[in-house]
C-alpha positions as CSV (number, residue, x, y, z in Angstrom):
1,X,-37.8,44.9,53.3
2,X,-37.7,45.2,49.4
3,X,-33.9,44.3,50.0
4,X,-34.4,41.6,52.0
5,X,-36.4,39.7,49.4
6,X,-33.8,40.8,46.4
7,X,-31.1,39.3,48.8
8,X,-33.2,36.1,49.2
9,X,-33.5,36.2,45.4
10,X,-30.0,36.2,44.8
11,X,-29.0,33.7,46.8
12,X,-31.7,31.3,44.9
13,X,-30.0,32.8,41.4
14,X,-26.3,31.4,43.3
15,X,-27.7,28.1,43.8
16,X,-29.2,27.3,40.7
17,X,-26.1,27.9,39.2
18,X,-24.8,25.0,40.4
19,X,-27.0,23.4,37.9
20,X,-24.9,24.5,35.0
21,X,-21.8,24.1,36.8
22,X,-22.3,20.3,37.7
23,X,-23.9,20.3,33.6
24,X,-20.4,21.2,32.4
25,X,-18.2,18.8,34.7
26,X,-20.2,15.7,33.8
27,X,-19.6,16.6,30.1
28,X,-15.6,17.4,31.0
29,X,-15.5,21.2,30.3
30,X,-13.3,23.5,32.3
31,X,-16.4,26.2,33.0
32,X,-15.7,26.5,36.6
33,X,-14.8,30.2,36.7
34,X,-17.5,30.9,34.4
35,X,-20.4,29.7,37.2
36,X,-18.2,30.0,40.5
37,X,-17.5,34.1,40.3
38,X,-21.1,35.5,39.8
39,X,-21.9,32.5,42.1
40,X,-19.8,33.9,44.8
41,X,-20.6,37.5,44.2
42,X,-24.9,36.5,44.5
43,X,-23.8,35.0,48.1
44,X,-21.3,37.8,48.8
45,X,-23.9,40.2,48.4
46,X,-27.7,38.1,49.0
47,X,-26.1,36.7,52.4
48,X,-26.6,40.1,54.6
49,X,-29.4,41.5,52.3
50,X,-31.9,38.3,53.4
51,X,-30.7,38.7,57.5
52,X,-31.7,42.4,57.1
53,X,-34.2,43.2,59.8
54,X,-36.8,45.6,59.6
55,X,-40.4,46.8,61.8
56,X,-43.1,47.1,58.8
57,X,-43.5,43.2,57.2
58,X,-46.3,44.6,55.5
59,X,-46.0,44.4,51.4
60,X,-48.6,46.6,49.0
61,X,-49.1,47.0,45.5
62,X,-45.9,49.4,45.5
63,X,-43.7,47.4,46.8
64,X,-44.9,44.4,44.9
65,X,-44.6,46.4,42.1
66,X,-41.2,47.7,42.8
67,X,-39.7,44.1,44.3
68,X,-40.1,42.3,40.7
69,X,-39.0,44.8,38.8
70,X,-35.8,44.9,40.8
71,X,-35.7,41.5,41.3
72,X,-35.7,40.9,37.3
73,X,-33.3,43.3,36.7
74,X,-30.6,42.6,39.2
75,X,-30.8,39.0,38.2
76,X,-30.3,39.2,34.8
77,X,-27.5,41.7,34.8
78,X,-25.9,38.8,37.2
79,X,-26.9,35.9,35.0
80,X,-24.9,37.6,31.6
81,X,-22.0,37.2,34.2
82,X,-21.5,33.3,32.7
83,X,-21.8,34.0,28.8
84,X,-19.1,36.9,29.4
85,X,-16.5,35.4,31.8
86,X,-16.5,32.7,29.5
87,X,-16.0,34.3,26.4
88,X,-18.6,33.0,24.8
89,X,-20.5,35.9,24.5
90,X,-18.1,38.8,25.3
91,X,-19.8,41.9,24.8
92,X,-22.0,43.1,28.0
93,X,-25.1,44.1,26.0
94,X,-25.2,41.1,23.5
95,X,-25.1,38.9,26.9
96,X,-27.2,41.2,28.2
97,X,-29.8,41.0,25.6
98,X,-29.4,36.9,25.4
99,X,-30.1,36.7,29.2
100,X,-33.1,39.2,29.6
101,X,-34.5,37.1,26.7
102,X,-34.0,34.0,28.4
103,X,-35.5,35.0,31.6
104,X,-38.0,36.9,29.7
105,X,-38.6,33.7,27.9
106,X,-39.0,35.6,24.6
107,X,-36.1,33.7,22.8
108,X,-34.7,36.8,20.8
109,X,-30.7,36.2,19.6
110,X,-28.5,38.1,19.9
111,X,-25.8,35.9,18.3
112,X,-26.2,34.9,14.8
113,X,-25.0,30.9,15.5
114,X,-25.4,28.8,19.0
115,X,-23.7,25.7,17.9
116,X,-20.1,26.7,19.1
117,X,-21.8,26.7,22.8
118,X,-20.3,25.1,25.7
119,X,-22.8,22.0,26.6
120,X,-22.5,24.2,30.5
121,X,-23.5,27.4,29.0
122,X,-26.2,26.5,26.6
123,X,-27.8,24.4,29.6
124,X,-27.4,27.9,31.6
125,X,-29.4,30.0,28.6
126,X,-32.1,27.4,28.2
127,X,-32.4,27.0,31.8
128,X,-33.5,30.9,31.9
129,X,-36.2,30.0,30.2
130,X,-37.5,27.3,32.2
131,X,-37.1,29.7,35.5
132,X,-38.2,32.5,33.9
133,X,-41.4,30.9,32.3
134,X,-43.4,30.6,35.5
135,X,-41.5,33.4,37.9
136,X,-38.3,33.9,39.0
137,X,-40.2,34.7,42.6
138,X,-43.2,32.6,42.1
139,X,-40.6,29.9,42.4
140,X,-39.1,31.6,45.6
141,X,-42.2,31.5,47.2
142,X,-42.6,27.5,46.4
143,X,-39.1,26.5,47.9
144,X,-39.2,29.3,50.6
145,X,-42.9,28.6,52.4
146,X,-41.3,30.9,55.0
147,X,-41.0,34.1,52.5
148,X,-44.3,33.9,51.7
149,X,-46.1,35.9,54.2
150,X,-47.6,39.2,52.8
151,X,-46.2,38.3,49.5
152,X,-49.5,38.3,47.5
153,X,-49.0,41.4,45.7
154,X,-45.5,40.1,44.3
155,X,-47.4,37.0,43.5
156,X,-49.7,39.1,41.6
157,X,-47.1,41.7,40.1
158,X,-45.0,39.1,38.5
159,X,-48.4,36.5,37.5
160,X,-49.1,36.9,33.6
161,X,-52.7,38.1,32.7
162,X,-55.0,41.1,33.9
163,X,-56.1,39.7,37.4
164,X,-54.4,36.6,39.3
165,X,-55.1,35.0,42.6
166,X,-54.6,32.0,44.9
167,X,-55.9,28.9,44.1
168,X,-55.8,27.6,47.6
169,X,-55.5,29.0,50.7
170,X,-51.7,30.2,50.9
171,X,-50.1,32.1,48.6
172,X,-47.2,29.3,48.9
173,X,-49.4,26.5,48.4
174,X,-50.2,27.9,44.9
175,X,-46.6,28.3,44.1
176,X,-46.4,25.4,45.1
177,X,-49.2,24.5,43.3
178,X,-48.5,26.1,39.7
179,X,-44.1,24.7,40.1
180,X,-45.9,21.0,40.5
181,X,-48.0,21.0,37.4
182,X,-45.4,23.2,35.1
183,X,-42.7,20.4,36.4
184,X,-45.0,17.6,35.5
185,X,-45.6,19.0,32.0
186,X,-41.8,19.6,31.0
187,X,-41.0,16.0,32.6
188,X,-43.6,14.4,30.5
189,X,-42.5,16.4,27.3
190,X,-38.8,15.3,27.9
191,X,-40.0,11.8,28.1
192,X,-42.3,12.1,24.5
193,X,-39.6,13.3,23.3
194,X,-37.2,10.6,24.6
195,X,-39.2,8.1,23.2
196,X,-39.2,9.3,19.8
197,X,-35.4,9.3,20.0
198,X,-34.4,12.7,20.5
199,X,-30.7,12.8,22.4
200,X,-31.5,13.1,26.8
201,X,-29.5,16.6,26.3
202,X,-31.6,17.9,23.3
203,X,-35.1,16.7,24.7
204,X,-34.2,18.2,28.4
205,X,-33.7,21.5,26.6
206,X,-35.7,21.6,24.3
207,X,-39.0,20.6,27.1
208,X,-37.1,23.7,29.0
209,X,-37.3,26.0,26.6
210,X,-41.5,24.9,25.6
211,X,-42.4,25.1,29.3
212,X,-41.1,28.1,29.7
213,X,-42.5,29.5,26.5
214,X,-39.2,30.6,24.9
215,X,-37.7,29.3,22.0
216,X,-34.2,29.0,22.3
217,X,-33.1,25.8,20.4
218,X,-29.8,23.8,21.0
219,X,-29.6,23.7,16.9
220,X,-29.5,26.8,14.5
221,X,-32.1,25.3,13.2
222,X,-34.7,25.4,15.7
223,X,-36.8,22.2,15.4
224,X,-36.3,22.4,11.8
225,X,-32.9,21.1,12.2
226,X,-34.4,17.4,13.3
227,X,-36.3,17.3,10.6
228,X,-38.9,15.5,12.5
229,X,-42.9,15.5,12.2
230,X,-43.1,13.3,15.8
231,X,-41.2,15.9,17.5
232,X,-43.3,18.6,15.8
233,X,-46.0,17.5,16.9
234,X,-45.3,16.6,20.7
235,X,-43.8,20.3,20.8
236,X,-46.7,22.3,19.2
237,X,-48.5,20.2,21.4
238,X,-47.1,21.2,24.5
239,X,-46.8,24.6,23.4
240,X,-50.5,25.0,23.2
241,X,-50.8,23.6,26.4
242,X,-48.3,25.6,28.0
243,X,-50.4,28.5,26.6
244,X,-53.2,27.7,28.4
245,X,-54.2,29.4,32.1
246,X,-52.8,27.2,34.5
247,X,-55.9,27.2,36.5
248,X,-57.9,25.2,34.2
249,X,-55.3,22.6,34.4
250,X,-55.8,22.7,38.3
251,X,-59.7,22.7,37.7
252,X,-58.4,19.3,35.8
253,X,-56.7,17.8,38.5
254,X,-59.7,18.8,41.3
255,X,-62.4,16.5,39.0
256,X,-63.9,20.5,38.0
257,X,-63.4,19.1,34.3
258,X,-66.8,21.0,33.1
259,X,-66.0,24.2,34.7
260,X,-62.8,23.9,32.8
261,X,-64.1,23.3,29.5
262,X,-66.9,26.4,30.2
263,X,-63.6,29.1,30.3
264,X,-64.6,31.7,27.4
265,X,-60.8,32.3,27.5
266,X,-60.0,28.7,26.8
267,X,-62.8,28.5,24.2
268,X,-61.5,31.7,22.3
269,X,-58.0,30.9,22.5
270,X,-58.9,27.1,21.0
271,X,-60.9,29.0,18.3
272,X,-58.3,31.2,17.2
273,X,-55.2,28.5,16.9
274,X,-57.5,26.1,14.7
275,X,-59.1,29.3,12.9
276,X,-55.4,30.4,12.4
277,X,-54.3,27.0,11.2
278,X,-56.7,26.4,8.7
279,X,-56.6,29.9,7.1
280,X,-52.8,29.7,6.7
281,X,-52.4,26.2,5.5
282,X,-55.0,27.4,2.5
283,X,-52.9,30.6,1.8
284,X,-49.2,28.5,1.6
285,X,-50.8,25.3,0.3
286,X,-49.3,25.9,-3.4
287,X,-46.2,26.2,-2.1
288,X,-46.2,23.0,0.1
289,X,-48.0,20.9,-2.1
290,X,-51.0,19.1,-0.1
291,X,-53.4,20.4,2.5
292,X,-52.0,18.5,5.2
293,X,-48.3,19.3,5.0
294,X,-49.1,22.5,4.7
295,X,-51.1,22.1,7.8
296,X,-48.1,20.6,9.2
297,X,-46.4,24.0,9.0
298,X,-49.1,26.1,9.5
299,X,-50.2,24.4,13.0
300,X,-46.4,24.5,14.3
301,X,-46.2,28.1,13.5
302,X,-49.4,29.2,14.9
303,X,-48.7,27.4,18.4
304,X,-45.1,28.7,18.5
305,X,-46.2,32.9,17.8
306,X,-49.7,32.4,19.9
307,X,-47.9,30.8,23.0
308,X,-45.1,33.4,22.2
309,X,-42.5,30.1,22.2
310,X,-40.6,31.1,18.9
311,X,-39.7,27.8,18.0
312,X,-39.7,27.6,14.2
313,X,-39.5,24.6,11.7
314,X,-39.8,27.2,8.0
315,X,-39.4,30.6,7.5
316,X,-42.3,32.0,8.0
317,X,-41.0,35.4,6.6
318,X,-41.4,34.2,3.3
319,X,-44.9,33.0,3.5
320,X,-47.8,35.5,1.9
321,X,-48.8,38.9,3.0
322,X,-51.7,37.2,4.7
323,X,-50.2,34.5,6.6
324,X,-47.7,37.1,7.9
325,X,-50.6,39.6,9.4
326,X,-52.2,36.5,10.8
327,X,-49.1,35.6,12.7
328,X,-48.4,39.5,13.6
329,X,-52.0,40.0,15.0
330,X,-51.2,36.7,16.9
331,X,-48.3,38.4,18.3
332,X,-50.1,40.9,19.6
333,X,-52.4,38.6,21.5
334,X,-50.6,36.0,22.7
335,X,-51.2,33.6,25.1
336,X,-54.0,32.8,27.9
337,X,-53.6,35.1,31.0
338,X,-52.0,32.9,34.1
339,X,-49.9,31.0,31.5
340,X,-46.5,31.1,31.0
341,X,-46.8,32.6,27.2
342,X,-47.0,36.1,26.6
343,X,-48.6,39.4,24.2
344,X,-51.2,41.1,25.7
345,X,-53.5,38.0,26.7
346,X,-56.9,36.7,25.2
347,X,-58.1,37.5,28.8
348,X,-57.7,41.0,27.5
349,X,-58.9,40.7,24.1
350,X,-62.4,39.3,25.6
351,X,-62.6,41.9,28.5
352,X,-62.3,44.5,26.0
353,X,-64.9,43.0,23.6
354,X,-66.8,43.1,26.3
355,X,-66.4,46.0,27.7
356,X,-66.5,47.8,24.1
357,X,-70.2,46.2,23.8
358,X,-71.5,47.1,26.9
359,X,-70.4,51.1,26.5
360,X,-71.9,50.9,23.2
361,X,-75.5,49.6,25.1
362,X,-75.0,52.2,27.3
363,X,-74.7,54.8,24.3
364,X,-78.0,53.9,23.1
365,X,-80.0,52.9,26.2
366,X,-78.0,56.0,28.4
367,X,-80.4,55.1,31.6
368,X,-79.6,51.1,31.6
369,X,-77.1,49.8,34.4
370,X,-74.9,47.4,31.4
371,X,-72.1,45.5,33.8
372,X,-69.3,44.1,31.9
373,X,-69.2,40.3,32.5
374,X,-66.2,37.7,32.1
375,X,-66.1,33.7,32.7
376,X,-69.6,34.4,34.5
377,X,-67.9,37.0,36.9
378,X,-69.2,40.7,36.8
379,X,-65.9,42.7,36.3
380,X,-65.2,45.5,38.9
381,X,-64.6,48.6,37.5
382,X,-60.9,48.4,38.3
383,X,-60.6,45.5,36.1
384,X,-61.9,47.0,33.4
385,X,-59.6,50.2,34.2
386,X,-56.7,48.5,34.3
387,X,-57.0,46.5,31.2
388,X,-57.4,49.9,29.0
389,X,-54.9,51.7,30.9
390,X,-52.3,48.4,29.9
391,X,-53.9,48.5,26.2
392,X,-52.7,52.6,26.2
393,X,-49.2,51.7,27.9
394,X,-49.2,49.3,25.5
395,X,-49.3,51.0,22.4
396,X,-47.5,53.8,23.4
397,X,-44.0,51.6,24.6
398,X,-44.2,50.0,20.7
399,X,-44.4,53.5,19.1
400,X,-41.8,55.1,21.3
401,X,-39.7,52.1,20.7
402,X,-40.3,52.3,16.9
403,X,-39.0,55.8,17.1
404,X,-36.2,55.0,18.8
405,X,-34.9,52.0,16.9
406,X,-35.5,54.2,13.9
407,X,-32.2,55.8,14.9
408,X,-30.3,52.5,14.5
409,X,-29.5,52.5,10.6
410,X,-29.5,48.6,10.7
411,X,-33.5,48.2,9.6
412,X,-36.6,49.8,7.9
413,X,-39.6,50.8,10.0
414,X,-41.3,47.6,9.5
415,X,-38.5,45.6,10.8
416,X,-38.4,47.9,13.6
417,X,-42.4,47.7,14.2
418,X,-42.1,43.9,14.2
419,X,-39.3,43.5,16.2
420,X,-40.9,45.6,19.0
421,X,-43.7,43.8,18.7
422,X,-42.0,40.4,19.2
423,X,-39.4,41.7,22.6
424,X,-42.8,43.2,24.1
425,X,-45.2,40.0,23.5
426,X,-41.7,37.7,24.1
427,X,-42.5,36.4,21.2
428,X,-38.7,36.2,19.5
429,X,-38.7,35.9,15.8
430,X,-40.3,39.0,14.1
431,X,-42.2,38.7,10.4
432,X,-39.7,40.4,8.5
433,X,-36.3,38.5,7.1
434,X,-33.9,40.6,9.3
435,X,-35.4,39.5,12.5
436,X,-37.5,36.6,11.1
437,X,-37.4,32.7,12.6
438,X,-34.4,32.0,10.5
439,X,-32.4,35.6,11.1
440,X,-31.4,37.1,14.7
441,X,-31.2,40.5,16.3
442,X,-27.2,40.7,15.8
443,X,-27.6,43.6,13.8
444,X,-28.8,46.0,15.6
445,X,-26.5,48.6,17.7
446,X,-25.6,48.1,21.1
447,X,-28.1,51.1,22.4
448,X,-30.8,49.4,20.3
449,X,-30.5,46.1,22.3
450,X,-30.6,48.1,25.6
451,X,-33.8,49.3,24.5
452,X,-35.4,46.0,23.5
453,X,-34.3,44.3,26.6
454,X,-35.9,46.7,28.6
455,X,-39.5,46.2,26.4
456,X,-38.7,42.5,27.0
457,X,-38.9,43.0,30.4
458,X,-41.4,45.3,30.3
459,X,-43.8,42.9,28.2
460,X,-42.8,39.9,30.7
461,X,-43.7,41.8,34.0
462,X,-46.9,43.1,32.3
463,X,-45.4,46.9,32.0
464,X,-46.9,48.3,35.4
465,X,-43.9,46.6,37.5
466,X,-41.1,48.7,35.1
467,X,-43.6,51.7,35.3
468,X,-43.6,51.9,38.7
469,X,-40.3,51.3,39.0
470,X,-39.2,53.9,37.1
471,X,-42.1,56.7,38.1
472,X,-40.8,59.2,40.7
473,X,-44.0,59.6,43.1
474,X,-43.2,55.6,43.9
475,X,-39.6,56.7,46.0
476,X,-41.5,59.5,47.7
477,X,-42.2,58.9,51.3
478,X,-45.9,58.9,52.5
């Protein structure tokens, strides 16, 4: 069963690379091998896997679990198979590394310059980003109605945030669903963009890659390289938007618009972008000059770390101590849960307040029944387990990563702590100069970007998926 859907997977991964493919013949480029052998490898091998038969349909957390994990993996050790055939990226781990961080949509380099790109290839790496932002299998489940059944706990495996769940009905209908909003939003970025006279290529990619919440840029520049405060804008824009849970742009759409605007999630995550904003601009306005072109900066910068996009337009590694541990506590936190940003969630941050408070009213009042409560739902204990046990998981992944990259001569601890931070919230660029907005991940040894691509994937899939993977009682029978 878990084979069957990996085999369905693939051959989705073989199609889509036709994308690319047709990409580089319209511009003239002789990328045919590059796109046609891992395509014909995906349909070698997905073709018998998705006609496998077998007796128990059924799907549980395990196998949910298990399915994504798999699924993410195989895929992206297929989709380096374009950046290394071509040349362009020759080296198995750097295209490795560049491909779980497009899928991943964290937007960490591996390569030091992007401009010597094929137009075929680059559209294949930002493209990762636009599949990757939303679900590689969410998007299965939209195009495939017929894969759907029993698939809720792969829905829910692979959906951002600390609880996730249909909006309708049918688990396809919500794929469904979610694929014809987050389509809507890239097509009307593309066209802001357009309009303020950004090239069809640049603004296709570039709505790509702030959809899916990524950050790789066409330029070596990032957005600084257009030098332009119209596109700045219409990008930090749509990066807080695509930072926000995707079911309050549903509740939108249904007329619900005061139900929307009541989410404590939305409320805090508003709060903390503006509060953000305002504190940085005042700590780098003597550098900038005026209030407002330091606000310029500062609201750019806060979207692009909050809704872990990684889009830059300064570097932000030079900017005072303070503005720095603003943007690494950002990091941390990330975006909305059920959005296609990443860290640990503000769903998180407020169940935890939450559930801090009430076990400290319990503490003093020890006979009182204190619920924890959350968007005017009282929180099953399961919930609230879950979220600490992620929080532990959490914090022990970045200190055992720490540890490890401490190995690699190539940076100080700090580097190292911000770096981890930045694969396991797919945020990109870390705080520090060697990894900063401006810098890449180049440096570091080939075993040291094994490592972060796995705490990329690992931060993407919400670490239980990898977990479970990886823990032996899940391949024991019974």
């Amino acid at each position: 069963m878990v084979l069957n859907v990996l085999g369905k997977a693939m051959l989705i991964e073989a199609v889509l690379l036709l994308v690319p493919l047709l990409v580089g013949v319209s511009f003239g480029e002789n990328s045919y091998l590059s796109f046609l052998i891992p395509m014909a490898g995906l349909f070698a091998v997905g073709t018998p896997l998705s006609f496998l038969k077998f007796r128990d349909k059924s799907i549980y957390a395990k196998e949910g679990f298990v399915i994504v994990a798999l699924a993410w993996i195989v895929l992206s050790v297929v989709g380096c198979l374009p950046f290394i055939i071509s040349g362009e990226i020759p080296g198995f781990f750097d295209a490795f590394f560049e491909t779980v961080s497009g899928f991943t949509t964290t937007g960490a380099s591996a390569l030091d310059s992007v401009e010597f790109m094929s137009r075929s290839i680059m559209f294949w790496r930002i493209l990762t980003h636009w599949l990757g932002g939303m679900g590689v299998l969410v998007f299965i489940l939209a195009v495939l109605p017929s894969v759907g059944a029993g698939l809720m706990y792969v829905f829910r495996a692979e959906s951002p945030g600390p609880s996730s769940g249909k909006l309708v009905g049918k688990i396809t209908h919500t794929a469904q669903i979610l694929y014809g909003i987050y389509m809507l939003l890239t097509a009307l970025e593309a066209l802001l963009l357009l309009v303020g006279g950004m090239p069809l290529y640049d603004a296709v990619l570039t709505a790509f890659s702030t959809a899916g919440t990524g950050g790789f840029g066409v330029h070596d520049g990032s957005i600084a390289y257009y030098g332009n405060v119209y596109f700045e804008m219409v990008i930090a824009v749509f990066m807080f938007l695509f930072g926000i849970n995707f079911n309050i742009f549903y509740l939108v759409l249904t007329g619900n618009l005061l139900k929307a605007l009541k989410s404590e999630e939305l409320l805090v995550y508003v709060l903390m972008i503006l509060t953000a904003s305002v504190v940085i601009a005042l700590n780098i306005m003597n550098s900038v000059g005026t209030f407002w072109g330091a606000m310029r900066y500062s609201f750019f910068q806060v979207n692009t770390v909050t809704s872990t996009t990684g889009f830059s337009t300064v570097d932000f590694a030079e900017w005072p101590a303070l503005s720095k541990g603003i943007l690494l506590f950002l990091t941390v936190i990330g975006a909305s849960g059920g959005s296609t940003g990443g860290g640990m969630k503000v769903a998180r941050l407020c169940i935890l307040r939450h559930s801090a408070s009430a076990n400290i009213k319990r503490m003093i009042y020890p006979r009182s029944v204190v619920s924890v409560k959350f968007e005017g739902k009282t929180l099953s204990q399961e919930t609230e387990r879950g979220v600490l046990t992620y929080l532990i998981l959490y914090i022990a992944i970045v200190c055992f990563c720490v540890l490890l990259l401490s190995l690699d001569p190539f940076a100080d601890v700090f580097t190292n702590f911000s770096a981890t931070l930045a694969c396991i919230s797919n945020v990109g660029p870390g705080v520090t100069k060697l990894v900063g907005p401006m810098a890449s991940y180049a440096g570091y040894a080939w075993y040291s970007k094994l490592l972060l691509s796995m705490v990329m994937l690992a931060g993407r899939l919400e670490i239980f998926p990898m977990i479970i993977l990886l823990a032996p009682h899940t391949w024991k029978k019974g």
